[in-house]
BALO-140588 format. One record per residue: z, y, x of N, C-alpha, C, CB in turn. Coordinates in steps of 0.001 Angstrom, whole numbers, plus 500000, padded with zeros to 6 digits. Atoms other than C-alpha are relative to their C-alpha. Glycine has a CB too. Layout:
// residues N
ZYXZYXZYXZYX
...
***
This chain:
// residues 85
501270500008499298697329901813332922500120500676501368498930500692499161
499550499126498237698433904510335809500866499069501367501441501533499578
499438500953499371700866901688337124499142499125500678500728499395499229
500639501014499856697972899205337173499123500832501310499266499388498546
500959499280498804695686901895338968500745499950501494499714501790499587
499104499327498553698687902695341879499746498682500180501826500787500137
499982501432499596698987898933342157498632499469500681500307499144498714
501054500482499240695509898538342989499312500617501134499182499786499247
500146499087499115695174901456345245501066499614501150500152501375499346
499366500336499046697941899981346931499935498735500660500969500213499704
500763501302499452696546896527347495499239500489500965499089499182498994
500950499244499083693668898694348869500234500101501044499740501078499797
499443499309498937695115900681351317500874498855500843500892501279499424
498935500828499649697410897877352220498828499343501117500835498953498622
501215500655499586694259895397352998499119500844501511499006500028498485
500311499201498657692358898489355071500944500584501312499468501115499508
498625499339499196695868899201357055500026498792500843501658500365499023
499898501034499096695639895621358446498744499438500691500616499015499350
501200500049499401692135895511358909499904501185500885498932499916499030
499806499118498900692583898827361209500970499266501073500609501398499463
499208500474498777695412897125363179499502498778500401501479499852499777
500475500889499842693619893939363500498849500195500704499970499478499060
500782499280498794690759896072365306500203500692500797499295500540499854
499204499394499109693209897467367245500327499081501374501236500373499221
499655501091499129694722894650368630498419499480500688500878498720499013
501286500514499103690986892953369249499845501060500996498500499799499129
500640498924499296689861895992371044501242499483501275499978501876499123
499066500531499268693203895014373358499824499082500810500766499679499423
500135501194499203692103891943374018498654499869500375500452498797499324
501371499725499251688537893051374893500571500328501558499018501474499229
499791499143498532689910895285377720500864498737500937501198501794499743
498929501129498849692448892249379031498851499232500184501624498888499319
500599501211499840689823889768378712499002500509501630499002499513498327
500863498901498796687424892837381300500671499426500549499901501682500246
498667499965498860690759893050383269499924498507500976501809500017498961
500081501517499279690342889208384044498629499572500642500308498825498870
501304499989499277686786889099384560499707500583501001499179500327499429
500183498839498668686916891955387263501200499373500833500298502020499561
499497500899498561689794889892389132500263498827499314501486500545500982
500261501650499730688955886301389020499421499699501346498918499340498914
500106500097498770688828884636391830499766498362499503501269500632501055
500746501512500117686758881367392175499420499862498778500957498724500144
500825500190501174684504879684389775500624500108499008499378498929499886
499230500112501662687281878210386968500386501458499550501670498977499977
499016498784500128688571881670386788498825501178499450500893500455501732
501213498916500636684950883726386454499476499029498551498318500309501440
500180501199501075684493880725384217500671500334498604500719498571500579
499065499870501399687540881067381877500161501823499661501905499142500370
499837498376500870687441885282381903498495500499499217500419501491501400
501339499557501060683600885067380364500337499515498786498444499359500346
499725500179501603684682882748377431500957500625499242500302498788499699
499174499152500720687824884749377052499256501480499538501263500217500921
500892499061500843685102887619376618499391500381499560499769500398499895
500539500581501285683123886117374595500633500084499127499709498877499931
499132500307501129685603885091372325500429500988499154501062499438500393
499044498933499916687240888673372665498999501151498672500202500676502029
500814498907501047684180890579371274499177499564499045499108500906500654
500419500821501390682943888053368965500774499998498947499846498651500150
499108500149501311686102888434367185500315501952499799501846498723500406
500275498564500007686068892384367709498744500055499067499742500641501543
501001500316501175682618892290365741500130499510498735499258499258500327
499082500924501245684073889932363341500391501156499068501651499066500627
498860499382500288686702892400362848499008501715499306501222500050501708
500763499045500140684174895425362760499358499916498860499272500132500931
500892500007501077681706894053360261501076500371498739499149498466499882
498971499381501215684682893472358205500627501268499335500904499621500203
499369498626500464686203896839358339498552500946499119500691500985501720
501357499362500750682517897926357480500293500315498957498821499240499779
500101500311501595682577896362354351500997500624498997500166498499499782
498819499957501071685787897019353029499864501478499895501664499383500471
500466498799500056685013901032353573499185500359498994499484500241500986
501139499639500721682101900639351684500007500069498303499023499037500461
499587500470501527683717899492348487501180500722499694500323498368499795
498818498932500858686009901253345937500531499076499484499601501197498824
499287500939500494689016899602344587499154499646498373501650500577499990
500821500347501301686700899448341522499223498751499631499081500892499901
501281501314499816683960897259342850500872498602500126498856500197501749
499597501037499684686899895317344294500556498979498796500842500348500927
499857500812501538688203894750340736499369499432499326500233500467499144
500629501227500404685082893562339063499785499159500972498865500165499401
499774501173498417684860891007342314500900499518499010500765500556501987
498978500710501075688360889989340251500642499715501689499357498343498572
498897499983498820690181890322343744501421500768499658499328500793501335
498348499483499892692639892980342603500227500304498355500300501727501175
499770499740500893694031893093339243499951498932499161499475500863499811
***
């Protein structure tokens, strides 16, 4: 049973370890996507650095809600779910 517990504590942790670096990286590509919006030059260019930051913090949010959630829950809840174990 102690095996089964580490095993699912380590799914856990595993899962929230890539959901931290995965709001890492977005957050990255928020600031590049800025970086382009503050020098663009001509329309296509103020054009293509708004949807790139759009895109950028729509998936930052994304990424946020998610980490929310997964915080909120104990490898317990995640087990009846029938995700880990």
């Amino acid at each position: 049973m102690r095996k089964r517990k580490d095993a699912q504590w380590v799914y856990f942790n595993e899962d929230r370890r890539q959901v931290i670096e995965d709001v890492r990286q977005a957050e990255r590509e928020v600031a590049l996507a800025l970086w382009r919006f503050h020098d663009a030059l001509g329309e296509d260019h103020v054009d293509y650095a708004i949807y790139s930051l759009e895109a950028a913090e729509k998936k930052l949010d994304m990424l946020l809600r998610k980490a929310k959630g997964l915080w909120s829950i104990t490898p317990r809840e995640e087990e009846s779910r029938g995700k880990i174990g």
